[in-house]
ROTOR-861773 format. One line per 2 residues: number of its first residue (from 1); for each residue x, z negated, y of C-alpha. Coordinates in nm, 3 decimals, padded with zeros to 5 digits. Each point is the difference from the previous one (the first is absolute). Layout:
NUM = X,Z,Y; ...
//
This chain:
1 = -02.475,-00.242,-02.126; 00.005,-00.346,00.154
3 = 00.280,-00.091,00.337; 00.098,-00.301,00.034
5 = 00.036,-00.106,00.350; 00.322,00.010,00.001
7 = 00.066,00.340,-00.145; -00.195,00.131,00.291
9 = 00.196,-00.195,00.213; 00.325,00.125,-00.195
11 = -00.106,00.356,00.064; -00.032,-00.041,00.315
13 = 00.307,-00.148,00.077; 00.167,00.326,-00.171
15 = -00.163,00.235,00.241; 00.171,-00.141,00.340
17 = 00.275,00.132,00.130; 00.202,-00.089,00.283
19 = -00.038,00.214,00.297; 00.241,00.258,00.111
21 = 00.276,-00.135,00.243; 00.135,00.172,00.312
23 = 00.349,00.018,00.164; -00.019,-00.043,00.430
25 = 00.300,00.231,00.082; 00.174,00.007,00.328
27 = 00.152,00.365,00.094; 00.289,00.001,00.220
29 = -00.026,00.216,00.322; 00.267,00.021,00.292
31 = -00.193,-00.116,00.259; -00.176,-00.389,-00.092
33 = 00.224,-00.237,00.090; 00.115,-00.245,-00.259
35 = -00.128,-00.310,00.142; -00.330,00.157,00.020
37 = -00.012,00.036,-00.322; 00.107,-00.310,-00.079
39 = -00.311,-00.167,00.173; -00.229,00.222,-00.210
41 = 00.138,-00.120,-00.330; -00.018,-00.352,00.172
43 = -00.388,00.068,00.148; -00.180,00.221,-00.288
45 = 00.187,-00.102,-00.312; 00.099,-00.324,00.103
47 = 00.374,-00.002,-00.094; 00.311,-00.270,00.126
49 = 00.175,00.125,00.214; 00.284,00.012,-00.240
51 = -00.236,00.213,-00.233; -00.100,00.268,00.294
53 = 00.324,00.066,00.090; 00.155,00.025,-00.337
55 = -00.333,00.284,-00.041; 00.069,00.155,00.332
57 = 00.412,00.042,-00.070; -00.125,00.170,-00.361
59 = -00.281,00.217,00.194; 00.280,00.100,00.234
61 = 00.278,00.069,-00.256; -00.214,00.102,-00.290
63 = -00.269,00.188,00.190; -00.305,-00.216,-00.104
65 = -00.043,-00.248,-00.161; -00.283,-00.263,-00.165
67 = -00.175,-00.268,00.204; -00.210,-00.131,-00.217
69 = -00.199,00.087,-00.324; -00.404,-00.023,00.014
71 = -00.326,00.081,-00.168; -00.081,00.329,00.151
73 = -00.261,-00.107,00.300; 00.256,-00.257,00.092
75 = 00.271,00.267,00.047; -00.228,00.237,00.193
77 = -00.093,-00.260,00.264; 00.408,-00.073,00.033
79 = 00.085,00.326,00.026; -00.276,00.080,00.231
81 = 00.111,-00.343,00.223; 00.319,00.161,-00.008
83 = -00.129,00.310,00.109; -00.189,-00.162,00.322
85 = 00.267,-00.215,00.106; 00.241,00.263,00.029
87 = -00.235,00.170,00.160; -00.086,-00.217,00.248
89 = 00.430,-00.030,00.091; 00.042,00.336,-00.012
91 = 00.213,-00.023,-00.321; -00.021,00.297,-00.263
93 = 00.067,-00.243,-00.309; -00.131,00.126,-00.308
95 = -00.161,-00.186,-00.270; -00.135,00.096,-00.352
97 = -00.134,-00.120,-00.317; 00.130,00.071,-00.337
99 = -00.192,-00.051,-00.350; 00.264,-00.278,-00.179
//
């Protein structure tokens, strides 16, 4: 059986698939204050201001909400800068990552 080039190239092209895509979630907690959280949306997912507080009023009404949605070594590192920076304020904010 003889390929042409571009049958192998064909074949190939069937075989990709986009990776799997991950939801940043902020969890609301009663002790973060809101403008804190605000400057994380700003600093790690780089939001307007109008977008991080529209997030943080949902986070606080709703109880989380999404911040972003990444391949999946993108979302760990933001949820693990989310992790150290309210760490380093003494904040218990809670992020996680959720397969789309």
């Amino acid at each position: 059986m003889h390929q042409t080039k571009e049958s192998v190239i064909e074949a190939q092209k069937l075989d990709v698939q986009e990776p799997s895509r991950y939801k940043v979630v902020l969890l609301n907690d009663d002790y973060t204050t809101m403008d804190f959280v605000i400057m994380v949306l700003m600093v790690i997912f780089h939001r307007t201001l109008d977008e991080a507080q529209n997030i943080m009023i949902s986070v606080h009404k709703s109880g989380k909400a999404v911040c972003g949605i990444y391949a999946f070594e993108v979302a760990e590192t933001k949820v693990a800068q989310v992790k150290s920076l309210a760490g380093q304020h003494k904040f218990p904010l809670r992020c996680a990552m959720e397969k789309e």
